[in-house]
C-alpha positions as CSV (number, residue, x, y, z in Angstrom):
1,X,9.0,81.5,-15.7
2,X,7.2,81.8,-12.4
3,X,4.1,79.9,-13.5
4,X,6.4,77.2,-15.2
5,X,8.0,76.7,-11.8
6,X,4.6,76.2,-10.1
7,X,3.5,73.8,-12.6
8,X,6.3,71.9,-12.4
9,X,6.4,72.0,-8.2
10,X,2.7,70.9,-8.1
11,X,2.9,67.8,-11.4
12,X,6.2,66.7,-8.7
13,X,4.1,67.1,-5.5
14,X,0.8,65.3,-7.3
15,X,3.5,62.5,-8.5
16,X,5.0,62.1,-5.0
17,X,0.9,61.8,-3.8
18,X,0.0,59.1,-6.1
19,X,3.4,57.2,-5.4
20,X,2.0,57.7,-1.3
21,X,-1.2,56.1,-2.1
22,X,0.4,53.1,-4.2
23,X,2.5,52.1,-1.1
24,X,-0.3,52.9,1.2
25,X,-2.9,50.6,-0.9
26,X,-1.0,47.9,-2.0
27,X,-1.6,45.6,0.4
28,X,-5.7,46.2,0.0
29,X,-5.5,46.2,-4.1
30,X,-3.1,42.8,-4.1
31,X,-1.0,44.9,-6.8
32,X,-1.5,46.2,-9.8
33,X,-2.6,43.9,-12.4
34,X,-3.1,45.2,-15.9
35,X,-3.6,41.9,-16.9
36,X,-5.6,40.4,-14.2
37,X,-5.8,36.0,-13.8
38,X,-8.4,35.2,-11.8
39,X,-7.0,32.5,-8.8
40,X,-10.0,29.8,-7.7
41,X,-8.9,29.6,-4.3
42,X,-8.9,33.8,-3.9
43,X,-12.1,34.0,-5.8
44,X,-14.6,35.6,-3.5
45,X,-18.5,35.4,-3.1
46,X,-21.1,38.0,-5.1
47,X,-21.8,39.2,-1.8
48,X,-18.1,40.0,-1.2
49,X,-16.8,42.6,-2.9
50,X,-13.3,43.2,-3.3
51,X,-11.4,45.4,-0.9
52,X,-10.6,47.8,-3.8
53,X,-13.9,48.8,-4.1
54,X,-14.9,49.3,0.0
55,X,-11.4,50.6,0.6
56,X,-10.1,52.6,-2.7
57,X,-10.7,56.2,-2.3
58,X,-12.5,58.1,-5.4
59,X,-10.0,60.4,-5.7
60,X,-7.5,57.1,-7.2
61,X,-7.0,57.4,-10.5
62,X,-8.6,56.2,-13.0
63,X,-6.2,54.0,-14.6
64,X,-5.7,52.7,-11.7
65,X,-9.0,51.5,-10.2
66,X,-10.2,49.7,-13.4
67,X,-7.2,48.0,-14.0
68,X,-7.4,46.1,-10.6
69,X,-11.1,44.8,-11.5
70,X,-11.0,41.5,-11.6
71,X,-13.3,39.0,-13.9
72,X,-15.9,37.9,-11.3
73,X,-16.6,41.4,-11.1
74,X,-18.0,41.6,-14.3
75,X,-21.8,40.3,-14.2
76,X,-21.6,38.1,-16.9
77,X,-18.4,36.2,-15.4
78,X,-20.1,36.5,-12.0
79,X,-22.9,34.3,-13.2
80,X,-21.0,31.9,-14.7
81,X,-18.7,31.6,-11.5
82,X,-22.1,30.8,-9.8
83,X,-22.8,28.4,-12.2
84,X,-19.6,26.3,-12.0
85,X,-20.1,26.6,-8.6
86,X,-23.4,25.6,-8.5
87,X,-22.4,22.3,-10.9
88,X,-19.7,21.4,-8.7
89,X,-21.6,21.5,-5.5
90,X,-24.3,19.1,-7.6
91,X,-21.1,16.6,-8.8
92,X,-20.0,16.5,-4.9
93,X,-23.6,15.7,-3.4
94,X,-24.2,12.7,-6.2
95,X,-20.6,11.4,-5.2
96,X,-21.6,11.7,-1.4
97,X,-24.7,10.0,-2.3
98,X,-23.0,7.5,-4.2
99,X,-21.0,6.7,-1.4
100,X,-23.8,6.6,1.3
101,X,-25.4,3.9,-0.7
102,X,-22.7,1.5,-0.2
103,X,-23.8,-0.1,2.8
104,X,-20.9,-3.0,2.9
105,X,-18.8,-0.2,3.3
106,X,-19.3,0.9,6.8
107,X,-19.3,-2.8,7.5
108,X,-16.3,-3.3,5.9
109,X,-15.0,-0.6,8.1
110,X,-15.5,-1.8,11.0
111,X,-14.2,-5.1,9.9
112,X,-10.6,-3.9,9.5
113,X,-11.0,-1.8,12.6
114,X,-11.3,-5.1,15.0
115,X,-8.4,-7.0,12.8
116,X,-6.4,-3.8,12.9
117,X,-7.5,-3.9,17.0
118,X,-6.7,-7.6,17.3
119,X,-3.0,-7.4,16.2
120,X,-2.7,-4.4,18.9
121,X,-4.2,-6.7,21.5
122,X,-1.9,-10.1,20.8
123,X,1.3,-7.5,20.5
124,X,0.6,-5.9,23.5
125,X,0.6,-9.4,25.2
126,X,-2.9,-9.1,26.3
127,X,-3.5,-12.7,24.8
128,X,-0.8,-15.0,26.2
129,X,0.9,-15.9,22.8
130,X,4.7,-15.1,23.0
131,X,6.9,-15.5,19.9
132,X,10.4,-14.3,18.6
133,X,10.6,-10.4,18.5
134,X,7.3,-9.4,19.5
135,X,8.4,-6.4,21.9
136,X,11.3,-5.9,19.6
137,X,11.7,-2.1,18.2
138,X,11.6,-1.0,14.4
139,X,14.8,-0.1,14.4
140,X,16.1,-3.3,16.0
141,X,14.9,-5.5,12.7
142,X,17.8,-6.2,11.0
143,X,17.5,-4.9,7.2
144,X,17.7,-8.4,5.9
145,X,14.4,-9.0,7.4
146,X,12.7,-6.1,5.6
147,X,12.7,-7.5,2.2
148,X,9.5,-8.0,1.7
149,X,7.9,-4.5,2.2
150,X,7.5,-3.0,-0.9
151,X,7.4,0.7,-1.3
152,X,5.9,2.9,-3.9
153,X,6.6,6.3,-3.3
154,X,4.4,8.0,-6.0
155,X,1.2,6.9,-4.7
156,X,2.9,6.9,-1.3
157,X,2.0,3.0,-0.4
158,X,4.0,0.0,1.3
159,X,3.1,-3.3,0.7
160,X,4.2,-6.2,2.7
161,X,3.5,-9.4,0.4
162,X,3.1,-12.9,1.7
163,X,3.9,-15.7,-0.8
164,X,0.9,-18.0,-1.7
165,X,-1.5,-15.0,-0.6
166,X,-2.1,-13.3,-3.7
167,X,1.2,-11.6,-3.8
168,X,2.0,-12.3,-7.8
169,X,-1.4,-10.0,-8.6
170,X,-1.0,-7.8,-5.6
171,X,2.6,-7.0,-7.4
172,X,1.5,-6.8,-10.4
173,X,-0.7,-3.8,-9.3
174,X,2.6,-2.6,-7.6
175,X,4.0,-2.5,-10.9
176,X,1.7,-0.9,-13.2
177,X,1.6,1.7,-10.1
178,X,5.3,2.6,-9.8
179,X,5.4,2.2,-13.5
180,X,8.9,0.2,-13.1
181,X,8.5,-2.3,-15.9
182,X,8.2,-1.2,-20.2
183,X,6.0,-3.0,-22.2
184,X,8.0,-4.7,-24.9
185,X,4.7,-4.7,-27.3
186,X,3.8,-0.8,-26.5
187,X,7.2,0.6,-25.1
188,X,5.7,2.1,-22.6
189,X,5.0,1.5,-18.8
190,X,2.6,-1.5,-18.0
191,X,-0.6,0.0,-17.0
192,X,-2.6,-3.2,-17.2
193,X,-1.7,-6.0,-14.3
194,X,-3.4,-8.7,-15.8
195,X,-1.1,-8.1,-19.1
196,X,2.2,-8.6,-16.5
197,X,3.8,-12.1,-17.4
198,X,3.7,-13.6,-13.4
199,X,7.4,-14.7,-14.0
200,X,8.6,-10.9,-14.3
201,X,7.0,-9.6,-11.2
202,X,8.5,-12.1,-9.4
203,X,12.1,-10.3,-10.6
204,X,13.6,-8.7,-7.7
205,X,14.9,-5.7,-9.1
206,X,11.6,-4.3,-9.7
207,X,10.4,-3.7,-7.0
208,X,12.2,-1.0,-3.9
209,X,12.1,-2.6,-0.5
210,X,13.1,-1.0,2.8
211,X,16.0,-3.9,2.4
212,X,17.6,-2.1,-0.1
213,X,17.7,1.2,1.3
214,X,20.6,1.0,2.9
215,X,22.8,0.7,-0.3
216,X,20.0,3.8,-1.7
217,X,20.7,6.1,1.4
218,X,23.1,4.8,3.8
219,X,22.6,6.2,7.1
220,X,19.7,8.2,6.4
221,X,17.9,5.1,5.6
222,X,16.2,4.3,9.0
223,X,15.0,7.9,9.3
224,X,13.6,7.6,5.7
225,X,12.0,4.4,6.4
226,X,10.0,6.0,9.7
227,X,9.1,8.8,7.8
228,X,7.3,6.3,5.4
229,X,5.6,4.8,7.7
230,X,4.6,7.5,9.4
231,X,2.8,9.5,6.7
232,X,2.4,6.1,3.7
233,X,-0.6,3.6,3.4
234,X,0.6,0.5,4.5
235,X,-1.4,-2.9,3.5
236,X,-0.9,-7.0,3.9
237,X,-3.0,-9.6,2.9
238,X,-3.1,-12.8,5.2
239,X,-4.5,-16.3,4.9
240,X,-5.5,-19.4,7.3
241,X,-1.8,-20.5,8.0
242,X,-2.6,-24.5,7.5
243,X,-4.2,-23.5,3.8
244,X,-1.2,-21.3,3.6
245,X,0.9,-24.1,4.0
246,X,-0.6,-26.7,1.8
247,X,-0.4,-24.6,-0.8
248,X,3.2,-24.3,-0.5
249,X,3.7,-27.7,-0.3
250,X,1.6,-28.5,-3.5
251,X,2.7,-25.8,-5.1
252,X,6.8,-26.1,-4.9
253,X,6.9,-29.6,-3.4
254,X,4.5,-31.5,-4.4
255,X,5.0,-31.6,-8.6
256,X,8.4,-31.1,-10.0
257,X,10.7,-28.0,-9.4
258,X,14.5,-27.5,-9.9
259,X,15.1,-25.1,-7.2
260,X,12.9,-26.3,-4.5
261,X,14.0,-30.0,-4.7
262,X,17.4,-29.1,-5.0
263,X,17.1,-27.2,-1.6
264,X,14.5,-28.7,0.2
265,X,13.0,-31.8,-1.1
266,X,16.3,-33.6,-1.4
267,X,16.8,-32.4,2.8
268,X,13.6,-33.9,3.7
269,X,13.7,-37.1,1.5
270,X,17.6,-38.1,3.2
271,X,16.8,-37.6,7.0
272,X,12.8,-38.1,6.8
273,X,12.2,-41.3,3.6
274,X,13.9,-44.4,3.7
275,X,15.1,-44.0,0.4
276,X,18.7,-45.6,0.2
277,X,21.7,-44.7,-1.9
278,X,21.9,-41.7,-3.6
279,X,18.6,-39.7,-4.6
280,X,18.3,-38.4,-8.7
281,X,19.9,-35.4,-9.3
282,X,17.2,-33.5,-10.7
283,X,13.4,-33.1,-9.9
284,X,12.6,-34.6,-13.3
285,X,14.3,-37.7,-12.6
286,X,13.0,-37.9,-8.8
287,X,9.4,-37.6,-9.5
288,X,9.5,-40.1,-12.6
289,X,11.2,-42.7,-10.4
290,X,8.4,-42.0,-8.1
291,X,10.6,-40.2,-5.4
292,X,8.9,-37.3,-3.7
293,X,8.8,-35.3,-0.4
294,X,5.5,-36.3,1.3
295,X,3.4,-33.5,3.0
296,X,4.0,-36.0,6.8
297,X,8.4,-34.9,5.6
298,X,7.4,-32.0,5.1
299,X,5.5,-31.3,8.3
300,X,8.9,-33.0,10.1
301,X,11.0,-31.0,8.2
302,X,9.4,-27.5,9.7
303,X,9.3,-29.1,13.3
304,X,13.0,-30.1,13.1
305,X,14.8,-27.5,15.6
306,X,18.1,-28.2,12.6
307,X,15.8,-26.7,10.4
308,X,15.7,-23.3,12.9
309,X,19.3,-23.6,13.3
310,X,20.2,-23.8,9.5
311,X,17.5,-20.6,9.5
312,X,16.0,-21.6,5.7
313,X,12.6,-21.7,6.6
314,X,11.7,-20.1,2.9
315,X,9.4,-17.6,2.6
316,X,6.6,-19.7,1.3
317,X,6.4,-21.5,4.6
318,X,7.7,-18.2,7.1
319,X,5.4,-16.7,9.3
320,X,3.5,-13.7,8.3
321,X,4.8,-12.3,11.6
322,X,8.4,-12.7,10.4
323,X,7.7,-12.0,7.1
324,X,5.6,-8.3,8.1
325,X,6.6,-7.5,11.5
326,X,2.9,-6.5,12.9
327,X,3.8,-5.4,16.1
328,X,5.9,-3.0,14.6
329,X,4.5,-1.9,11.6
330,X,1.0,-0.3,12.2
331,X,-1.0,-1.6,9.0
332,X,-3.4,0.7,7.6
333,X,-5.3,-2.5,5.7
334,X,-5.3,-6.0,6.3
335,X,-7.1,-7.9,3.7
336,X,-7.7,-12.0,3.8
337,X,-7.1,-14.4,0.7
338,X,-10.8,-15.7,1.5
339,X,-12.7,-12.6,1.4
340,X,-10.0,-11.2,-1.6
341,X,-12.7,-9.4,-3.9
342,X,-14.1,-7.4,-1.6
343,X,-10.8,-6.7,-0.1
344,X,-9.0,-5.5,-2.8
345,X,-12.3,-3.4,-4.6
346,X,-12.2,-1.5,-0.8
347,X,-8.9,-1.2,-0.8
348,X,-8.0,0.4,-4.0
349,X,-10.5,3.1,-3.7
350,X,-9.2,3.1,0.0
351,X,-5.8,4.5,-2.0
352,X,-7.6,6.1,-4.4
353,X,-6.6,4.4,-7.7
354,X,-9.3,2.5,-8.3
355,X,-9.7,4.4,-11.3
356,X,-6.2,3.8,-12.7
357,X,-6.6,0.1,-12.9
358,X,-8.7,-3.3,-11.4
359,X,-7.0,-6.0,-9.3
360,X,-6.4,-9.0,-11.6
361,X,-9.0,-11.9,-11.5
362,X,-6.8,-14.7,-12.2
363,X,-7.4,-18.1,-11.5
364,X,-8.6,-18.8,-8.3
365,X,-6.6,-20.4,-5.8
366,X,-7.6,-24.6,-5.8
367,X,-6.3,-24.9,-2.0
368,X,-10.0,-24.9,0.3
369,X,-9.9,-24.5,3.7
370,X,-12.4,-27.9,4.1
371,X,-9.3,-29.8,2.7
372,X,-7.3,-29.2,5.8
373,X,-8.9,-32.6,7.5
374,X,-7.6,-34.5,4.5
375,X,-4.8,-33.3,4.6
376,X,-3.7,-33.9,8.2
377,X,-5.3,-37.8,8.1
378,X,-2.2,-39.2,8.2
379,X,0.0,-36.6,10.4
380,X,0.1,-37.8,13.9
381,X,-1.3,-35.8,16.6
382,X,1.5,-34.8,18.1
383,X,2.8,-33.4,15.4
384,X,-0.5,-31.5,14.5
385,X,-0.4,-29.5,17.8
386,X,3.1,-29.1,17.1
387,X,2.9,-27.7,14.0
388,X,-0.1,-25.3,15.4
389,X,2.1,-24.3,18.5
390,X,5.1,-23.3,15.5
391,X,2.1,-21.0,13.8
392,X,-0.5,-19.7,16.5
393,X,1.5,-16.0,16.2
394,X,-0.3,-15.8,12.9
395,X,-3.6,-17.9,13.9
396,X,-4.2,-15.2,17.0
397,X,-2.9,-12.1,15.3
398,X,-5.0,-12.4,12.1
399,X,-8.1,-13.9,13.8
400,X,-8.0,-16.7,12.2
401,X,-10.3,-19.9,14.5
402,X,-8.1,-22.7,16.3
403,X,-8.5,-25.5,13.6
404,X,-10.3,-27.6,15.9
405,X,-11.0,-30.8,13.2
406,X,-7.0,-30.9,12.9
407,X,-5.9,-30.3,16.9
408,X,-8.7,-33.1,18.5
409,X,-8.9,-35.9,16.2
């Protein structure tokens, strides 16, 4: 009975040991893992070994040291550890390569640097260029006004589109990226831009703009909005703002369309033609009568202070300025229209989905910057410099040269 008792006191006080040397190692053995999952970012050098074999004492049991081994300690895992290692080291130095020998790139670089700079410099007022809201505040921008930054919050990206800049491809890539529009033929998210009808991206509802937060989140939307901006990519692409214009005018003024003649070509032909009676009802009807807006009534039309007043200066002839806010959104990326290959191929990999799709080709835009002389023949003078006075916000801040050919002639 005696010996039973001792044999029973020491298997309790060798129980109570091991349970001492569990708590007092656990921190050192990670746990005890019987079936152990090697972790890549806790997997440690050959030269390293684990703390439980430096720090375990020999007197552990058994069970207990071998069950804590983990794979890499086995040789044969150990050299294949090295080798992945040793492969992905090799795929990291031919990227690095890869991108050493892209020369434009550091040029590109330095490119958006000094147009990222210039904006800094014209809103700080260290040009003397004043215009409407340039010390203005964020958060004094009226929501209305923020319409046309587009977010996408899976790839973390806001886009600020200009109309006759490239915006219908540029959302088109917005598109396939946020995935918001099906695929009638596959039933499934677009992931092709170019296979986007341009009509459908042009659909509102599509796309989430910091104007629509408010009916999203309500009061938190301002702080949500600052947040984005603070932490998401943010990109424009710009254009010389006479080309810009002439390409509005040809493109919704100049041929037949409903909604712009309705608006604004029927405006300019009654106070700026001498057309008499009552103009066709329809664009149809106008431009087959051989009633049109001119580009000279259009030109009036912007520099008419009842066009400020009536505030419909559309968004195909609004300044970028008004359109983006510059001075108040810090771009990460300002492309141009006229260098727009290189621009967008930089800026893609810039966001890192240049392998999830291309930007669209598309036809390329017929409106040439040597057409601006031609254009501006029959505009009187005064109303050139006018005109240049109403846009030199988006001239200075987007570096874009006085048009000399239009201003002195």
């Amino acid at each position: 009975m005696g010996t039973w008792r001792c044999l029973r006191g020491v298997f309790i006080l060798g129980s109570l040991f091991v349970i001492l040397l569990l708590v007092v190692y656990w921190d050192d053995i990670g746990g005890f893992n019987v079936y152990p999952v090697q972790d890549p970012k806790h997997q440690l050098h050959d030269s390293e070994p684990g703390p439980w074999v430096t720090s375990c004492p020999s007197h552990l049991p058994i069970f207990f040291t071998t069950a804590t081994l983990m794979p890499t300690d086995i040789p044969e895992e150990r050299g294949a550890a090295a080798e992945n290692e040793k492969q992905s080291k090799t795929k990291f130095e031919i990227k690095n390569k890869e991108e050493e020998e892209r020369p434009s790139d550091a040029a590109s670089t330095r490119e958006q640097e000094e147009r990222k700079q210039r904006i800094m410099d014209v809103c700080s007022g260290k040009d003397v260029v004043e215009f409407p809201g340039r010390t203005r505040t964020f958060d004094q921008i009226p929501n209305k006004e923020l319409d046309h930054l587009i977010v996408d919050d899976k790839h973390r990206i806001i886009y600020c589109y200009v109309p006759k800049v490239a915006c219908t491809n540029w959302k088109r890539v917005m598109v396939v990226l946020s995935q918001s529009l099906i695929s009638p033929s596959s039933g499934k998210p677009y992931t092709d831009p170019e296979a986007i009808p341009s009509d459908l991206v042009h659909n509102s509802s599509l796309h989430l703009t910091f104007a629509k937060f408010w009916r999203h989140y309500g009061s938190l939307s301002r702080h949500l909005m600052a947040l984005k901006l603070q932490h998401y990519t943010k990109f424009l692409f710009v254009r010389d703002p006479f080309v810009r214009l002439i390409s509005a005018f040809r493109n919704k003024l100049a041929r037949p369309n409903k909604d712009f003649y309705q608006q604004f070509g029927s405006v300019m032909l009654h106070r700026y033609s001498n057309v008499s009676g009552n103009l066709p009802e329809t664009a149809a009807d106008a431009f087959a009568a051989g009633i049109k807006p001119t580009f000279q009534q259009f030109i009036a039309y912007l520099l008419d202070p009842e066009t400020e007043k009536e505030a419909v200066f559309n968004e195909h002839w609004r300044q970028v300025y008004r359109l983006c806010h510059p001075c108040q959104v810090n771009y990460d990326f300002i492309g141009r229209l006229e260098t727009l290959e290189t621009d967008a191929e930089q800026l893609l990999r810039m966001l890192e989905v240049d392998q999830l799709l291309h930007f669209p080709s598309g036809a390329r835009n017929r409106t040439a910057a040597s057409w601006e002389k031609d254009w501006f023949t029959q505009i009187p003078l005064t109303m050139r410099r006018d005109l240049y006075k109403l846009y030199e916000p988006d001239f200075e801040l987007f570096g874009y040269p006085i048009p000399g050919s239009v201003l002195h002639q």
